[in-house]
C-alpha positions in Angstrom: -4.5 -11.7 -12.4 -1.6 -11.1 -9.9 1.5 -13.0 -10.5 1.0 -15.3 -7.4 -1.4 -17.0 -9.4 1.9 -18.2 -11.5 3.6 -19.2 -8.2 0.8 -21.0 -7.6 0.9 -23.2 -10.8 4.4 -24.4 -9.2 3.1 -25.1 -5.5 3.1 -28.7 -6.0 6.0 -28.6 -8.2 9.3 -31.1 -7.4 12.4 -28.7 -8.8 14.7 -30.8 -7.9 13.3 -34.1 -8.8 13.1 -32.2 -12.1 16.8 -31.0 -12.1 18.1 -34.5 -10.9 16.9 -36.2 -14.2 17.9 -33.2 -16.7 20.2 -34.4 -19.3 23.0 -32.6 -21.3 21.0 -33.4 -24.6 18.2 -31.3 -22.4 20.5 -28.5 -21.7 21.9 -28.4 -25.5 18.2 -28.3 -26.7 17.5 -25.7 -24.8 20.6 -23.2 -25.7 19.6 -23.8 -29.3 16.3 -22.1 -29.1 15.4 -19.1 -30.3 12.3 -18.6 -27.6 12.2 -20.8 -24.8 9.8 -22.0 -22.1 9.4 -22.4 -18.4 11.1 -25.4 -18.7 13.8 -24.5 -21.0 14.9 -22.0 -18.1 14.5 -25.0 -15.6 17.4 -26.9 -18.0 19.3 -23.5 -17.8 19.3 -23.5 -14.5 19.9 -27.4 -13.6 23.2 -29.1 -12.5 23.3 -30.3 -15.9 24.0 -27.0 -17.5 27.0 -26.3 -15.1 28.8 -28.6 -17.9 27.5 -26.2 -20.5 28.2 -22.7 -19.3 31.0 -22.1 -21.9 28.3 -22.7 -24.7 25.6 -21.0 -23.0 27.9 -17.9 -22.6 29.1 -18.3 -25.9 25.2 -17.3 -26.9 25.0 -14.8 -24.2 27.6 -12.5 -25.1 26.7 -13.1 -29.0 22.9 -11.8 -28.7 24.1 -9.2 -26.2 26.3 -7.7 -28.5 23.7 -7.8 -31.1 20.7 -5.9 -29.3 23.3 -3.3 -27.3 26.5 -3.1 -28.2 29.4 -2.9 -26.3 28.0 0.3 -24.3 27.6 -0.1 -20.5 25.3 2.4 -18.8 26.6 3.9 -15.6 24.3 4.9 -12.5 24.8 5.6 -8.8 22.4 5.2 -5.8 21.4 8.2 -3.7 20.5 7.1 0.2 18.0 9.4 1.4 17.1 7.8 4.7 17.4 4.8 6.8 14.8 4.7 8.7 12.9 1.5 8.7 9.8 -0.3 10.5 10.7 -3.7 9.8 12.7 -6.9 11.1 14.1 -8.3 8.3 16.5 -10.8 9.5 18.9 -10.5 6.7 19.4 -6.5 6.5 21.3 -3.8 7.7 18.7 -1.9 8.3 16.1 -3.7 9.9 14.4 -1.9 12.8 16.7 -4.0 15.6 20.0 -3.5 13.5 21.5 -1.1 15.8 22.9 1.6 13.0 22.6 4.8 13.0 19.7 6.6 11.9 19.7 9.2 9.6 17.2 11.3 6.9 18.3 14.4 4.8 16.4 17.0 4.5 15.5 19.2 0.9 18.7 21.0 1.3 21.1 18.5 2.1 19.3 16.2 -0.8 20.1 19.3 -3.2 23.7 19.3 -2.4 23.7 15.5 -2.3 22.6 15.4 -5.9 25.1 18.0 -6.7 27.6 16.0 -5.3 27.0 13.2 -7.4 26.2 15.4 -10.7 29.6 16.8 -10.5 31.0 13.1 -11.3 29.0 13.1 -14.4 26.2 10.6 -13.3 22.6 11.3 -15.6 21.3 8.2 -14.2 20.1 8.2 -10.1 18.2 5.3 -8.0 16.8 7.1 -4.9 16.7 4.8 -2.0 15.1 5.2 1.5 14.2 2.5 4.2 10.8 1.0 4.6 9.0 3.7 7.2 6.2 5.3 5.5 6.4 7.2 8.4 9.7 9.1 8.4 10.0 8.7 4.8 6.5 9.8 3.3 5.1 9.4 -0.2 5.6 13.7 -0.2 8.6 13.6 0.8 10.3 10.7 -1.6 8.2 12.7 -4.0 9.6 15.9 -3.1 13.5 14.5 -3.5 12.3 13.4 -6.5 11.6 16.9 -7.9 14.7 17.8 -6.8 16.8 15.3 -8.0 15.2 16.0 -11.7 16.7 19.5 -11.6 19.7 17.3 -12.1 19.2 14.2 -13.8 17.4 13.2 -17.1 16.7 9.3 -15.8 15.6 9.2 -11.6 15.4 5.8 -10.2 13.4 4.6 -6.9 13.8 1.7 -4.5 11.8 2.5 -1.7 9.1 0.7 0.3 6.0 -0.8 -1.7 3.1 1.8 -2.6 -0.2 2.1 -4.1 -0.6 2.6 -7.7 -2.1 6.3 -6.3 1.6 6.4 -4.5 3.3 5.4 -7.5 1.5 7.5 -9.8 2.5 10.6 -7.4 6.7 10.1 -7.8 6.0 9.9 -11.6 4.3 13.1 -11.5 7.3 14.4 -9.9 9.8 12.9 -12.1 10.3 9.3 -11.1 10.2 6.6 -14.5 12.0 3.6 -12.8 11.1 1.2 -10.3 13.1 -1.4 -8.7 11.6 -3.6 -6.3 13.6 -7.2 -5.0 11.2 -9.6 -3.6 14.3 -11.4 -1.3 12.7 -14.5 -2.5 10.0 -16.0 -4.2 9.2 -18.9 -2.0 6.5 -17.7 0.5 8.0 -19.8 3.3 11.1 -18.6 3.6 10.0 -14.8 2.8 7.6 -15.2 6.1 10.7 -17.0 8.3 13.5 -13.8 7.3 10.6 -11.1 7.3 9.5 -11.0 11.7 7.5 -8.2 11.9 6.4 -4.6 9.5 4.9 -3.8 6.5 7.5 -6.1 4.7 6.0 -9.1 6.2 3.0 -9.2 3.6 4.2 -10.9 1.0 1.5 -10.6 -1.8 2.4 -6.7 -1.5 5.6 -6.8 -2.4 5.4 -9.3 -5.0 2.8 -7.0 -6.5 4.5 -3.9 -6.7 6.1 -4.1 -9.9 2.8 -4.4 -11.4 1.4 -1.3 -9.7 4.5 0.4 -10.9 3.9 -0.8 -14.3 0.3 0.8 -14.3 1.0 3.8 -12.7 3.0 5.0 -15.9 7.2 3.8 -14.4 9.0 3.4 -17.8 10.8 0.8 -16.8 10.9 -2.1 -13.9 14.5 -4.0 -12.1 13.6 -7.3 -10.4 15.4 -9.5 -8.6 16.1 -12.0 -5.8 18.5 -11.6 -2.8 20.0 -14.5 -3.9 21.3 -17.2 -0.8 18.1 -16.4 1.4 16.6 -19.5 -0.1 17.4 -21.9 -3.2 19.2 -19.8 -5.9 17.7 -21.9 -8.8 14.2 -21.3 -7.9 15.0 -17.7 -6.6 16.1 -16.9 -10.2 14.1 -19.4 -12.3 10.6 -17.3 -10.4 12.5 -13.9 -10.9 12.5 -14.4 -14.7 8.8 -15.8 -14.9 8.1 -12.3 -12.9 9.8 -10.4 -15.6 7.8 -12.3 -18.6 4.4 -11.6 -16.3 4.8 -8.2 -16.8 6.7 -7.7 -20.2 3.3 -9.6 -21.5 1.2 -7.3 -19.5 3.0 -4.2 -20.1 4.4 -4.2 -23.0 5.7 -0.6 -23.3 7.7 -1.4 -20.0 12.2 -1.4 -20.3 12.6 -4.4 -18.3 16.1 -5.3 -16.4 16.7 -8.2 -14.1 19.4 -8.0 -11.1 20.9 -11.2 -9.5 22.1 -9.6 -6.2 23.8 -11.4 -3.8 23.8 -11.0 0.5 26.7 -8.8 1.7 27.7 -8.8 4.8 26.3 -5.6 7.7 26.7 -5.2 11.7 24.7 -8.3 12.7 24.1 -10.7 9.8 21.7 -13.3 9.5 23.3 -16.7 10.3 21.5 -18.8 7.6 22.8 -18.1 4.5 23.3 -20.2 1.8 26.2 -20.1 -0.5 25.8 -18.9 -3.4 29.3 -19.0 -5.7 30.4 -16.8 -8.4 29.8 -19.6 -11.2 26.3 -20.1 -9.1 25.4 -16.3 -9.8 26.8 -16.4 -13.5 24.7 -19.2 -14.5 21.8 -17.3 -12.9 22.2 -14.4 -15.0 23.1 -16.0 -18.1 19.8 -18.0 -18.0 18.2 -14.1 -17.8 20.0 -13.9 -20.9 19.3 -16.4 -22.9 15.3 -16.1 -22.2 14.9 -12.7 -22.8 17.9 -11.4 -25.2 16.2 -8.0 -25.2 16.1 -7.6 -21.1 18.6 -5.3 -19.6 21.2 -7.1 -16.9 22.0 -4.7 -14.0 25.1 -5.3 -11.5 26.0 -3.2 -8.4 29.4 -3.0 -6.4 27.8 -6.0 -4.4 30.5 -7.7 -6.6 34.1 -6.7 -6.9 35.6 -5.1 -9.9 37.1 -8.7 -10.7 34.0 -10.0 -10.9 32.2 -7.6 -12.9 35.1 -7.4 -15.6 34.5 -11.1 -15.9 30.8 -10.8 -16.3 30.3 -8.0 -18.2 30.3 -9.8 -21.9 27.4 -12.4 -20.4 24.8 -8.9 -21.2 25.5 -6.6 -18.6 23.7 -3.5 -19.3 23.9 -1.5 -16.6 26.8 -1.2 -13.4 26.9 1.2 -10.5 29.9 3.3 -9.6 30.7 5.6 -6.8 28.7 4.0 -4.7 28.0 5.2 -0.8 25.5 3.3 0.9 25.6 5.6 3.9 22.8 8.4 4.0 24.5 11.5 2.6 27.3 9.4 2.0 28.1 11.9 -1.3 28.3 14.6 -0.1 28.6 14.4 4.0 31.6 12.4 4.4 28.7 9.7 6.3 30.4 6.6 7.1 27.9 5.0 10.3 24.8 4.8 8.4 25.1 1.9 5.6 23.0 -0.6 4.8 25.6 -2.8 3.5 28.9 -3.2 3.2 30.3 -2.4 -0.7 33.3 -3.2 -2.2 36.0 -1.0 -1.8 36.9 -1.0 -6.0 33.6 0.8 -7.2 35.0 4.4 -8.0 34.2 6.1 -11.1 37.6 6.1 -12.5 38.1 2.5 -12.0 34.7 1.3 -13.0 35.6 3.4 -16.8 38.9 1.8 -16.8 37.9 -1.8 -16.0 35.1 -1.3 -19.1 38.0 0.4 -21.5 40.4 -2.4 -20.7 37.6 -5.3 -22.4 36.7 -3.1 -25.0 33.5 -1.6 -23.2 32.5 2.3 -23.5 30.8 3.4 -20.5 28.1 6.1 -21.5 26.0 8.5 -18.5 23.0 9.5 -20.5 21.1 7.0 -22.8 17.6 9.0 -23.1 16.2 11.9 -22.7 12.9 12.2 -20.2 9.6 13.3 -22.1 6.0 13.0 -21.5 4.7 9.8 -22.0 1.2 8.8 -22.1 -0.4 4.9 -22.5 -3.7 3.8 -21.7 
């Protein structure tokens, strides 16, 4: 079973017939559960429950607290390349975007992961751009290996790969995955997504799974959110993450609710998604899954991420370059998009003292794992 075959159980569905008639008595029921359904998150998610975020954060912050604390962990991405074979109508690097192309080799990689060891980071998400070609299986494998001379917990967010593919970086030292689908409707995925390996949408939206079975300890999903309907983007994100967390039981799952930022030549069709849009989102990840992990990058500003953090947050980036090298070559043509300018190390720790947060690098230590 795939989880299309979930998508599919909603084809015919009328979200916002459904929202239009939810009721406040709906939304109240629903906050009061202790293990909610589909359609508890579709109350979450509704109009209706914009009257009830106080309560619904309330909760949040409550059974957060309970199952982690008030410790946030830290991470940083590491660009690798930027090289990428597809036209993606909403991304910096799409094949037609114009940047600047760029790839480290072994050597700069080495001193790139010094770079960003020397700031204390034991967490690291390895990201390249969708070319198989300039950015191989080996050689995403091979950074990888280096990167684990230097970090206990190595991250990837690369292009979508066979479980064979997959099973090769976790040889080498990978044990998370993240993988956005942009957006869950089909429609809209094939409009943004012209041309490339991108354009197949049941491989994408199948490449958590293959992570899952190829041993990745744990999985980040999420939707781009304002390519298409936010409520549905994030009401088919969470349905992915209880897919697999039924499936895979062993698996650390952690949703993301990202939103576009803006890069040379941005797609035109946007839709707005607000701050109180993007908090509701995440606390309805919350509330369904208490035990979920909530990751936020320097797509938002400091302000924003102070004022979310007590809804779950579990994990936050710092020191973040999105150029390639951008650690440790002074890059500054070769971003995907543009981050916030509020997203250094010092001020990240100081935002998370100043609300009664502890930041911590390392939360585990890597070992062999073996499942069936």
């Amino acid at each position: 079973m795939s989880f299309y075959e979930v998508i599919e159980k909603y084809r015919d569905f009328d979200f916002d017939e459904y929202w239009k008639n939810v009721t406040d008595d709906d939304v109240k029921r629903s906050i009061a559960k202790h293990r909610m359904n589909h359609m508890d998150v579709l109350n979450l998610l509704s109009p209706a429950a914009e009257r009830h975020m106080e309560e619904m954060a309330q909760k949040a912050h409550k059974e957060s607290v309970q199952n982690f604390g008030k410790t946030v962990t830290l991470y940083t991405p590491m660009y690798i390349a930027n090289y990428c074979e597809n036209h993606c109508l909403y991304c910096g690097y799409n094949c037609h975007s114009g940047i600047k192309r760029k790839k480290l080799n072994l050597e700069e990689i080495d001193l790139e992961c010094q770079s960003i060891a020397e700031q204390g980071f034991k967490h690291i998400l390895i990201l390249t751009g969708e070319s198989e070609k300039y950015s191989s299986i080996e050689y995403i494998g091979d950074a990888v290996k280096c990167a684990s001379k230097y970090f206990p917990s190595i991250g990837i967010e690369v292009y979508p790969m066979s479980v064979e593919g997959y099973k090769h970086l976790v040889s080498n030292g990978a044990e998370g995955l993240t993988v956005y689908q942009e957006t869950y409707n089909e429609e809209m995925y094939q409009k943004v997504h012209i041309k490339g390996p991108k354009a197949n949408y049941k491989w994408r939206l199948d490449a958590p799974e293959r992570g899952a079975m190829a041993g990745m300890r744990t999985l980040t999903l999420g939707a781009l959110l304002g390519l298409y309907k936010w409520r549905e983007d994030a009401f088919f994100t969470i349905l992915h993450g209880e897919y697999l967390k039924d499936k895979y039981p062993y698996i650390e799952l952690s949703y993301s609710a990202p939103r576009i930022r803006p890069f040379k030549g941005c797609f035109e069709g946007i839709m707005d998604v607000t701050d109180r849009n993007m908090v509701q989102a995440m606390l309805a990840m919350r509330l369904f899954d208490p035990h979920a992990g909530l990751n936020v990058s320097t797509r938002e500003n400091l302000e924003m991420r102070r004022n979310i953090m007590p809804f779950g947050v579990t994990k936050i980036s710092a020191g973040v370059s999105t150029d390639v090298g951008g650690h440790s070559q002074n890059e500054h043509d070769t971003a995907q998009f543009e981050v916030n300018h509020d997203c250094e190390v010092k001020q990240v720790t100081d935002m998370l003292k100043s609300i009664g947060y502890q930041h911590v690098f390392k939360d585990w230590n890597r070992f062999e794992y073996i499942h069936e």
